[in-house]
VOGU-3710 file (C-alpha; in Angstrom, 3 decimals, decimal comma):
1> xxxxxxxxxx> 1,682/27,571/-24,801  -1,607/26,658/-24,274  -2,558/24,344/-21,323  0,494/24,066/-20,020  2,124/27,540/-19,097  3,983/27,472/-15,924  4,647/30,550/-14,285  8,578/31,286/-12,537  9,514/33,403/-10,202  6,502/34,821/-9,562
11> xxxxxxxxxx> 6,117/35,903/-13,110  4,378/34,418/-16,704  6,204/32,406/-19,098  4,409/32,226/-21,016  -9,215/26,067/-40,879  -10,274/26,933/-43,556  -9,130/28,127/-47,261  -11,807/31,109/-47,513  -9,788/32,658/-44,420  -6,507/31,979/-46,132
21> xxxxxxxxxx> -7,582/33,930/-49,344  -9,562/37,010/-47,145  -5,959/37,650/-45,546  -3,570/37,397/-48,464  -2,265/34,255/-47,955  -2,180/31,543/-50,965  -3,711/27,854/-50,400  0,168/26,432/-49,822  -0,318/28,063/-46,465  -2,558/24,918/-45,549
31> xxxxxxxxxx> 0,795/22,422/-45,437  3,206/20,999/-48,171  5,218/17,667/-48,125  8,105/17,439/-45,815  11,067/15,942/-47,621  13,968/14,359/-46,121  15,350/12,247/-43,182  18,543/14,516/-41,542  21,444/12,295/-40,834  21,978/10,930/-36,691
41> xxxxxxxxxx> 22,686/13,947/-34,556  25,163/15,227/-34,958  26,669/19,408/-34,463  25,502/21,367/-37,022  25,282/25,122/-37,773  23,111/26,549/-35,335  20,818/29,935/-35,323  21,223/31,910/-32,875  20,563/29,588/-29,161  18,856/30,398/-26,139
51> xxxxxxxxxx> 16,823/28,675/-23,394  14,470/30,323/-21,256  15,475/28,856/-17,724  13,642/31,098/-15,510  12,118/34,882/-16,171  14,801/37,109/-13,342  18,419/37,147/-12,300  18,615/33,635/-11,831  17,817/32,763/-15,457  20,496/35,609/-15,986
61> xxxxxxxxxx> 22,860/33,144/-14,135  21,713/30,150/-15,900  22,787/30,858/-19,449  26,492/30,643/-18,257  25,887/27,347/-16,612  23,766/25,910/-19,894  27,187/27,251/-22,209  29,161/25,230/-19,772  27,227/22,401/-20,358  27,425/22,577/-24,381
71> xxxxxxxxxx> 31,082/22,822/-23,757  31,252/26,345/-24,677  28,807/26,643/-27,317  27,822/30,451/-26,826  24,645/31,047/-25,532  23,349/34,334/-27,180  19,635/34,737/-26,514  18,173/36,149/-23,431  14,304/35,344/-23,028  12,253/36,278/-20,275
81> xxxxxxxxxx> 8,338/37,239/-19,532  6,726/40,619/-18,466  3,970/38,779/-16,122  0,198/40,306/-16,914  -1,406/40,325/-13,716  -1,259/44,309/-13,920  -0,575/47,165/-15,608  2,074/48,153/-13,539  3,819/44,515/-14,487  3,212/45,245/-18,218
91> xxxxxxxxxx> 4,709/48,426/-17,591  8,167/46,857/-16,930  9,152/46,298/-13,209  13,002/47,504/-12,704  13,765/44,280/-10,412  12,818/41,932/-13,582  14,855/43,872/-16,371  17,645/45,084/-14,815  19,420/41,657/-14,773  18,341/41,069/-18,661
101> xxxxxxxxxx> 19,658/44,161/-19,725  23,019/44,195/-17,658  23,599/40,639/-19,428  22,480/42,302/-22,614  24,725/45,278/-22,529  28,033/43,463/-21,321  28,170/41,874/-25,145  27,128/43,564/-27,938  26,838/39,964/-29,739  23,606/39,193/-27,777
111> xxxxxxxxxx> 19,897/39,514/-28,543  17,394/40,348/-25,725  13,994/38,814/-26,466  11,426/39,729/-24,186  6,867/38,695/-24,200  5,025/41,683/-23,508  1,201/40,603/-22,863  -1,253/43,085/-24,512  -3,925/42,946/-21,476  -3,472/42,656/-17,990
121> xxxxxxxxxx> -5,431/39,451/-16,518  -4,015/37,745/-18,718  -4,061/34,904/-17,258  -7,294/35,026/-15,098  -9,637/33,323/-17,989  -11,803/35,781/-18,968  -14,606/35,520/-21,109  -14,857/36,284/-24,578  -17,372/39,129/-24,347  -14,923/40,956/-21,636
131> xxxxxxxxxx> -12,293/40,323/-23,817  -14,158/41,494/-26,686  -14,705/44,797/-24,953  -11,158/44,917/-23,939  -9,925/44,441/-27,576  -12,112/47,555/-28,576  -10,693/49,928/-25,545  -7,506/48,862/-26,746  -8,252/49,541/-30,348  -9,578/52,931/-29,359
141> xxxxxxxxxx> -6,337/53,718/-27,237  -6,961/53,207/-23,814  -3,986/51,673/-23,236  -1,280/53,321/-25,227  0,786/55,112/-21,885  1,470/51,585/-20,451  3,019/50,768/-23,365  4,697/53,990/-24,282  6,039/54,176/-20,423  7,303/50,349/-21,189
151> xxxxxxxxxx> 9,173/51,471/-24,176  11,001/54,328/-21,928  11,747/51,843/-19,714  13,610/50,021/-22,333  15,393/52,859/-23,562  16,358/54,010/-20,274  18,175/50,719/-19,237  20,367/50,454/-22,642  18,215/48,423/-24,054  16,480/50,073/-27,193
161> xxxxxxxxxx> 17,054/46,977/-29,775  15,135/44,606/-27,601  12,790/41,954/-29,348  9,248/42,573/-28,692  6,891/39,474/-28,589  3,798/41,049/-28,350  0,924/39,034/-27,744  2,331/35,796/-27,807  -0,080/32,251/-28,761  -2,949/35,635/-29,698
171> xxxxxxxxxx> -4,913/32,488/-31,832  -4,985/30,292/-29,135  -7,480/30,615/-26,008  -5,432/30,693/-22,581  -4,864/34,521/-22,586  -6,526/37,664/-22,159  -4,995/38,901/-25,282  -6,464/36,285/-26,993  -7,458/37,177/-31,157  -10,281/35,153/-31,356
181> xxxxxxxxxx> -13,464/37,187/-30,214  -12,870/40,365/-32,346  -9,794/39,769/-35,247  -10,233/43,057/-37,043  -10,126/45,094/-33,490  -7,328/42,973/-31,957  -5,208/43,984/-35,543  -6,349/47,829/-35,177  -5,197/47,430/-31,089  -1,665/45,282/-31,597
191> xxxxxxxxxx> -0,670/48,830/-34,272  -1,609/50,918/-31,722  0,867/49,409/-29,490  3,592/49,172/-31,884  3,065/53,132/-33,056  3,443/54,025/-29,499  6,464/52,308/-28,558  8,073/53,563/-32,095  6,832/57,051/-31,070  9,647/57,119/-27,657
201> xxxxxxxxxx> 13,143/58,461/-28,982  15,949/56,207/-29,002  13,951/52,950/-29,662  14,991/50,325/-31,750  12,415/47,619/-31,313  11,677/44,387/-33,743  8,074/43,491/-32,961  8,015/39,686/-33,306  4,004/38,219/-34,526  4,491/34,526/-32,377
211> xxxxxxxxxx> 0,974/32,231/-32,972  1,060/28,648/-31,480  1,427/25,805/-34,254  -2,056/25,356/-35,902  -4,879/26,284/-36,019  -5,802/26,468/-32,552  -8,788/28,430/-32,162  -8,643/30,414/-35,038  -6,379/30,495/-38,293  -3,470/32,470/-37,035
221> xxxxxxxxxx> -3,444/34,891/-40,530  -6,774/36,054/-39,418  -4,683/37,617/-36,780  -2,230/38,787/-38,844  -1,822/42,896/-37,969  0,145/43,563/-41,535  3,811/44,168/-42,505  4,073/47,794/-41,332  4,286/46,524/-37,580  5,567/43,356/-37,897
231> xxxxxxxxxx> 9,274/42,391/-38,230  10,183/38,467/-37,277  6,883/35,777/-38,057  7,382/33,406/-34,840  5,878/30,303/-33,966  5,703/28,568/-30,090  5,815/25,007/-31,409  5,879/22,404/-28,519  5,868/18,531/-29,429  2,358/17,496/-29,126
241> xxxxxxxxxx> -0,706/17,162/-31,322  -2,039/17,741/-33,865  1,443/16,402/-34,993  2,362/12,755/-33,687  5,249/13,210/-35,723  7,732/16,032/-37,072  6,238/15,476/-40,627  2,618/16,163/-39,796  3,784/19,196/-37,462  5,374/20,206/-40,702
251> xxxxxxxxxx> 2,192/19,599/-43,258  -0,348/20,159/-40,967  -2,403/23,475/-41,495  -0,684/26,381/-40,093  1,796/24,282/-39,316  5,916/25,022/-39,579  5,981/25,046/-43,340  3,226/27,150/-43,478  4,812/29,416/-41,596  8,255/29,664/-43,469
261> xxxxxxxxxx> 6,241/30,208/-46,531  3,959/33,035/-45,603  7,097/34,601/-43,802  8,588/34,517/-47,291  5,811/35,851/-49,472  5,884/38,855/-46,599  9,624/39,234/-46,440  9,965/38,742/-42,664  12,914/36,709/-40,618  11,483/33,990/-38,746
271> xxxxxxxxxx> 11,584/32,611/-35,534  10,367/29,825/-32,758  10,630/32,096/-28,793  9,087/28,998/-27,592  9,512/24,996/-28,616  10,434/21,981/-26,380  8,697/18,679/-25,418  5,426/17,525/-24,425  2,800/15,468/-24,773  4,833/13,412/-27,410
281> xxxxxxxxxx> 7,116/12,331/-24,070  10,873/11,924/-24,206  11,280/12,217/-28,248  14,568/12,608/-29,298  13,709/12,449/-33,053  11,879/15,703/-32,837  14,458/17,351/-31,305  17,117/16,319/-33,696  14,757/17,101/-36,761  13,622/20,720/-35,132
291> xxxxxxxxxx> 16,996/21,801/-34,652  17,893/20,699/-37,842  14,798/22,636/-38,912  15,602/25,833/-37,857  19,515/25,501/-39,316  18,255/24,705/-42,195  15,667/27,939/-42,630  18,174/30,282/-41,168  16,090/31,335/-38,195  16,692/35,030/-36,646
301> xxxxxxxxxx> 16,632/33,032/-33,132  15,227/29,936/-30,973  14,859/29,668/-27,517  13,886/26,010/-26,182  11,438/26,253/-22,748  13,793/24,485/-20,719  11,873/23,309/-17,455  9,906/20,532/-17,113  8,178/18,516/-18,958  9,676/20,341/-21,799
311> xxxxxxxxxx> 13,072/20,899/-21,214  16,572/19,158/-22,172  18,731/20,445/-19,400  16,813/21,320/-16,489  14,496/18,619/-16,682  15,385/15,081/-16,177  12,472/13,430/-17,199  14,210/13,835/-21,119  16,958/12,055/-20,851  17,689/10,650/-24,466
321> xxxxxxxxxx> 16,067/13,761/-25,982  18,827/15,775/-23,694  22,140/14,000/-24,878  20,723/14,588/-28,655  20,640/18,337/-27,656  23,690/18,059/-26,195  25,403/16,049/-28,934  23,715/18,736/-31,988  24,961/21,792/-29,865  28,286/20,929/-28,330
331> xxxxxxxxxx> 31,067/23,430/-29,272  33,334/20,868/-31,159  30,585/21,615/-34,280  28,547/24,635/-33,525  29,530/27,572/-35,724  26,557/30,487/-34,498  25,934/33,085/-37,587  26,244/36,960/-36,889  23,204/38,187/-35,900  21,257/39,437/-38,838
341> xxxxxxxxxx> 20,689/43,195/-38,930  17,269/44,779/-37,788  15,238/45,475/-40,910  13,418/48,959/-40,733  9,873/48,565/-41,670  8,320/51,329/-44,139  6,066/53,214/-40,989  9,212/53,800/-38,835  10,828/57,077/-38,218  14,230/58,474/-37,965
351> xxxxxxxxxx> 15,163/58,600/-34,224  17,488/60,105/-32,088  20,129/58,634/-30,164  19,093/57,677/-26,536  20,495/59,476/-23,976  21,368/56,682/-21,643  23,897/54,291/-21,355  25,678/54,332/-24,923  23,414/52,066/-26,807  25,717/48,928/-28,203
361> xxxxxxxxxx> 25,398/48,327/-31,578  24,014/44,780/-32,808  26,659/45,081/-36,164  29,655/46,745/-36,605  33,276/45,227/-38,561  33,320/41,714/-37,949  35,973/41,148/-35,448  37,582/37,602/-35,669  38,462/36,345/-31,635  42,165/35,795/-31,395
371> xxxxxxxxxx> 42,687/31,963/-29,019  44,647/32,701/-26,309  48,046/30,519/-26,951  48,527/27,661/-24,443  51,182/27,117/-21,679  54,623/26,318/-23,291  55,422/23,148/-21,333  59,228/22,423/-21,473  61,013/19,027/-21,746  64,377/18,965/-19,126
381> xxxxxxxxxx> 66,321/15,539/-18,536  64,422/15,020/-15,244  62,106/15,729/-17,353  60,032/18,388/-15,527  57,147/19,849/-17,032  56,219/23,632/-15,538  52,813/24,815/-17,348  51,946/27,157/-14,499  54,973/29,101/-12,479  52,428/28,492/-9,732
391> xxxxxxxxxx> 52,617/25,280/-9,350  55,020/23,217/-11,829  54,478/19,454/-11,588  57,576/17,290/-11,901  56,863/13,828/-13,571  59,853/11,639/-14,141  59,415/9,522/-16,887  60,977/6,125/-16,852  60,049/3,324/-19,352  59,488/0,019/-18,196
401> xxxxxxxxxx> 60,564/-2,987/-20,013  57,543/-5,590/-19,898  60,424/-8,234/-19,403  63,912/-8,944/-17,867  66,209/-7,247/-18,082  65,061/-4,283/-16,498  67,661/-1,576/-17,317  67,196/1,866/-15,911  67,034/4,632/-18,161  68,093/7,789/-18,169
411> xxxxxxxxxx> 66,955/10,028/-20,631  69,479/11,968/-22,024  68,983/15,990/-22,408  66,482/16,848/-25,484  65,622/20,804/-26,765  62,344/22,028/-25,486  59,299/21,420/-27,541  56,978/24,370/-28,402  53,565/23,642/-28,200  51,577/25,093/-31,354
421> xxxxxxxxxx> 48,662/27,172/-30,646  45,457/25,242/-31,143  43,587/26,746/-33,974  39,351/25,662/-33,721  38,194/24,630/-36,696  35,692/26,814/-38,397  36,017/30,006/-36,300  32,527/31,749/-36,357  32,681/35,648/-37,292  31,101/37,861/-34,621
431> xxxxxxxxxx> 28,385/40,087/-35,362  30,149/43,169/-35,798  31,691/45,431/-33,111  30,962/41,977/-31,335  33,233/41,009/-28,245  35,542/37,710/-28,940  33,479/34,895/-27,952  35,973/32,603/-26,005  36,581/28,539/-27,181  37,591/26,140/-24,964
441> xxxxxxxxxx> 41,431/25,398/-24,859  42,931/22,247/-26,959  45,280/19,965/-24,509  48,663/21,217/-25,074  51,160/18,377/-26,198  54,623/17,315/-27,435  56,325/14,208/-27,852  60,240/14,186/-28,881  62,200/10,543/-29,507  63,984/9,114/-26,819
451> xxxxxxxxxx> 67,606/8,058/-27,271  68,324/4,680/-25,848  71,004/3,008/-23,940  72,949/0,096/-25,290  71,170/-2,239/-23,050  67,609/-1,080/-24,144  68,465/-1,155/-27,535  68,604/-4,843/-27,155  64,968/-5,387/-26,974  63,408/-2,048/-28,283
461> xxxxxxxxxx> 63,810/-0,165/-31,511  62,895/3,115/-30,944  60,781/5,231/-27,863  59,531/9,151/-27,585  58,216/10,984/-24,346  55,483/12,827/-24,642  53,566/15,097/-22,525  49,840/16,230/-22,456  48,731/19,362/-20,319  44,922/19,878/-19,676
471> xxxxxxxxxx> 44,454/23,364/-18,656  42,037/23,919/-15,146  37,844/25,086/-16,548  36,606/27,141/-14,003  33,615/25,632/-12,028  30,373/26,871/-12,494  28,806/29,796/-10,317  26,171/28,013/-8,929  23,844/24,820/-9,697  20,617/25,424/-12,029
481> xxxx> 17,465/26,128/-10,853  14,988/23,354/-10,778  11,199/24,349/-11,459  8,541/22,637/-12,058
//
């Protein structure tokens, strides 16, 4: 985002209707009305979730604490940053992807985004006549082999059907591979990337086009490189102006509707790699109407920045913004959508298999995850309860009269309850050939009717016994990382 990037881990994270017409796109592009208030958060169907926490293993380790923390929700998008200080980082460093694509590869239900900068310096603001002259050596191929040797990389670690976002923010002016200075070159240079990378065997790459909200420095459809090589229209939309509120960040030029429209009229998926607070504060109203947002226009993926000052569980400088998050997402309501199948663009050639670790397939037969059945607990005239052979607790259950007499009861013997299997309601279907994703285990329960003596019969008219079992959550593998 621009003005505000923070760099982790030693790596990046990273108007006018004439234009609109020269590049296709009709005058509705400008902004439309935004209709409708969504109800109080609460879960909803979410797209496909992830956060980007930090960019090696350790954001890796975070997305199992942040699923913890939704109670469960599944947390299927891993996002991370090639930094651009050099070609060799462009080029894909082994000690940064490994992680990713070990996650990546142990379930074949999860999507691997990753920002590939088009220029190295890319943070070092240059000016616009060297970036001008970079734009053209790129547009005359200079720079193809880093990108062809990234691609390799890629397909050597089992990780062909990676998400591309290739010049992230490119109509903005923080980054060397900025549009701005020379459009029509910087369109000729971002297909010469994408025709080498399709050019190594074995790939499967989406290339995702990912403008900030806006304007910006320039309209972000003069930037627009053409359907061929683009798959998913993105947007990094951060809570600040232009866009007090979630209806002008809607309306405004260039703004979200504009790009759900011109995504339509091109036939692309859409997506947001980056969104999250900022200069608007602690707003929980725009987080509850941008998730509902991207529910509602069936987004590919979303992954919120989660450090500070724009993150919801890293950062606690968002409290009330958080617990919406938390509230919207929580597995009690979340029912995540099989990740949509890659769409092969026109350009692309037939390719052969990769021969590297057997690539896993984003979609084969839907596979519905079977709960594992609780502990049987068993009701004995003691009673004892044993949910674990390892260690059976014994409770005695006694009732106690809240006046004299006190009579002491004895329950008499009573069959064993079963416990029914807890069925979740709304179980998701998995992308297909997709692992089980796991739900959290229902308390297991029973109650049967107590028979009472002749001297509690006096002064009550009926009683049960009942039991609840919680079963033990594992603890988290470590704390998350705090950045700032």
């Amino acid at each position: 985002m621009a003005n505000g990037r923070h760099w982790m881990a030693g790596t990046g994270v990273g108007v006018a209707a004439a234009a609109l017409l020269m590049t296709g796109t009709a005058p509705a592009a400008l902004g439309s009305a935004f209709t409708g208030t969504p109800p109080r958060p609460a879960p909803l169907n979410a797209p496909y979730m992830g956060a980007f926490t930090d960019s090696g293993s350790q954001g890796v380790q975070n997305l199992a604490d942040l699923e913890d923390w939704l109670g469960g929700t599944p947390v299927r998008v891993g996002h991370t940053y090639l930094p651009g200080d050099s070609w060799d980082a462009i080029e894909g460093e082994q000690d940064l992807l490994q992680p990713w694509a070990d996650w990546r590869r142990a379930d074949p239900s999860r999507l691997f985004v990753l920002n590939v900068p088009m220029q190295e310096r890319n943070e070092d603001h240059l000016g616009d006549r060297e970036v001008r002259s970079l734009i053209r050596r790129g547009a005359e191929g200079d720079f193809d082999e880093h990108f062809t040797r990234l691609a390799r990389h890629l397909v050597e670690l089992g990780v062909p059907d990676t998400v591309i976002v290739l010049g992230w923010e490119m109509n903005g002016t923080t980054y060397s591979h900025r549009c701005g200075p020379d459009p029509e070159d910087w369109k000729a240079y971002w297909n010469r990337i994408v025709t080498a990378m399709r050019a190594v065997s074995g790939q499967n790459f989406r290339f995702d086009f990912a403008p900030s909200r806006g304007t910006d420095d320039v309209p972000w459809t003069e930037c627009y490189p053409g359907d061929d090589t683009v798959d998913i229209i993105g947007m990094d939309s951060y809570d600040q102006p232009p866009g007090e509120s979630f209806d002008e960040q809607v309306t405004q030029p260039y703004g979200l509707q504009a790009q759900v429209d011109f995504a339509s009229r091109h036939g692309k998926e859409v997506s947001y790699p980056e969104w999250g607070l900022f200069r608007n504060g602690d707003d929980p109203d725009y987080v509850e109407h941008m998730l509902h947002w991207m529910s509602e226009h069936k987004v590919l993926y979303q992954t919120v920045t989660d450090y500070c000052p724009h993150g919801v569980w890293q950062c606690s400088e968002n409290p009330k913004s958080s617990r919406v998050f938390r509230a919207m997402l929580s597995a009690a309501g979340t029912r995540p959508e099989p990740l949509p199948s890659a769409t092969p663009t026109a350009t692309q050639k037939p390719i052969a298999t990769p021969s590297v670790t057997p690539k896993p397939s984003v979609r084969p037969p839907a596979v519905t995850p079977k709960p594992t059945a609780p502990p049987k607990p068993s009701v004995t005239p003691t009673p004892a309860v044993t949910p674990k052979p390892t260690a059976p607790p014994r409770p005695t259950v006694t009732p106690k009269p809240t006046a004299p007499p006190r009579p002491s009861v004895t329950p008499r013997p009573v069959p064993a309850v079963p416990t029914p299997a807890p069925t979740a309601p709304g179980t998701p279907a998995t992308p297909p050939g997709a692992a089980p994703v796991p739900k959290p285990s229902r308390p297991a329960e029973g109650c049967r009717p107590l028979e009472l003596s002749d001297e509690m019969k006096k002064q009550y008219e009926s009683g049960e016994v009942c039991i609840h079992l919680t079963k033990k959550v594992p603890k988290a593998k470590g704390a998350p990382k705090r950045t700032a």
